[in-house]
N, C-alpha and C positions, 0 to 999 in steps of 0.2 A: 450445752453439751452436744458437740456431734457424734457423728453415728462409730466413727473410731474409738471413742474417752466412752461410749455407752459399752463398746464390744470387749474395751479394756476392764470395764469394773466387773463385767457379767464372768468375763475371764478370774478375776481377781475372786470371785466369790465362790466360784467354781473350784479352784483351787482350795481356797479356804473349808469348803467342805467334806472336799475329800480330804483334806488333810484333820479334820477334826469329827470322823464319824458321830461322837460321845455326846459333842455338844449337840450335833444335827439332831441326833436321837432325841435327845431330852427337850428341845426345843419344839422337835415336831409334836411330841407326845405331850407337853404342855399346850399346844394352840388346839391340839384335838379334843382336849378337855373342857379346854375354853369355848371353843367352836364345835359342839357336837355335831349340828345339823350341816353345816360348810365341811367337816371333816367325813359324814356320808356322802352327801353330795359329791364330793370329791374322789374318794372310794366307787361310789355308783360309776363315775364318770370313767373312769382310770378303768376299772374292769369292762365297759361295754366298751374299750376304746382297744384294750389287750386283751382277747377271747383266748389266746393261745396260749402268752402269760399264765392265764387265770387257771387253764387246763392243766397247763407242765405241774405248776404250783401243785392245785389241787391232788395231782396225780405224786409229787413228790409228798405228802402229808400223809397220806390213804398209805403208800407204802412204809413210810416211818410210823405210822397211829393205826396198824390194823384192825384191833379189837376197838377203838374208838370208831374209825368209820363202819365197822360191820353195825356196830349201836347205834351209830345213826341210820342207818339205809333201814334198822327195823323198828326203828323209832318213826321215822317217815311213813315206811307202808302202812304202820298201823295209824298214823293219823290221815291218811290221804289212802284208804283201800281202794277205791274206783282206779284213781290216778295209778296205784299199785295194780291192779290187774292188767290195766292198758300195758303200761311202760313192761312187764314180765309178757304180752300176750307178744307187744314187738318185739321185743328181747329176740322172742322163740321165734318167730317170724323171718327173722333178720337171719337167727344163726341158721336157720332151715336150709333157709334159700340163697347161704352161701354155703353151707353142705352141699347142697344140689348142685351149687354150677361147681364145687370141686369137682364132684361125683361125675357131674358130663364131662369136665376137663379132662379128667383122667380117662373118660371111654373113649372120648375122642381120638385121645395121645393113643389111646392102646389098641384102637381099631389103625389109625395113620401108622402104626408100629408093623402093624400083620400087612398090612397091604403095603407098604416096602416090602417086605420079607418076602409077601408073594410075588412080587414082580423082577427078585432077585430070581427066587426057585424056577419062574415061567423064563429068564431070560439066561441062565445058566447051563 
């Protein structure tokens, strides 16, 4: 089989499964049964490979399942409190000190703001 009859079948199956999401479904979901540790492995693999996937996803779930993730995040702290203090001491760290460079942003802006104004009034 050459590399053309190899790129026609890959085509062929390609089509085949998007045209039959039902059976893909139940197929994947039967080998994941059958292969528990191949179907992590493979899960591990796919998420260290899509970090940004894994984000959106995540981030799409938390907003559809609020009160399930607020139950986990206290479900977490309370088994992992050290870990829980760190991650809430950056948290407040983090938001601090981009309060802060708002906060300069804006004195900046509002000083650059007066000193046009003055060199209007000094040149007028």
């Amino acid at each position: 089989m050459d590399r053309s009859d190899k790129e026609k079948v890959r085509e062929y199956y390609r089509k085949w499964r998007k045209a039959n999401p039902e059976k893909v479904r139940e197929s994947t979901r039967k080998w994941r049964e059958s292969n528990p540790e191949k179907a992590r492995e493979s899960v591990r693999k796919w998420r260290e490979a899509n970090p940004e996937k894994v984000r959106e996803g995540d981030r799409k779930w938390r907003e559809a399942n609020p009160e399930k993730a607020r139950e986990s995040v206290r479900k977490w702290h309370e088994a992992n409190p050290e870990k829980a203090r760190e991650s809430v001491r950056k948290w407040h760290a983090h938001t601090a000190s981009r309060e802060s460079f708002f906060n300069a942003l804006a004195l900046t802006s509002a000083i650059t703001k007066s000193k046009s104004k003055s060199k209007e009034l000094i040149n007028a």
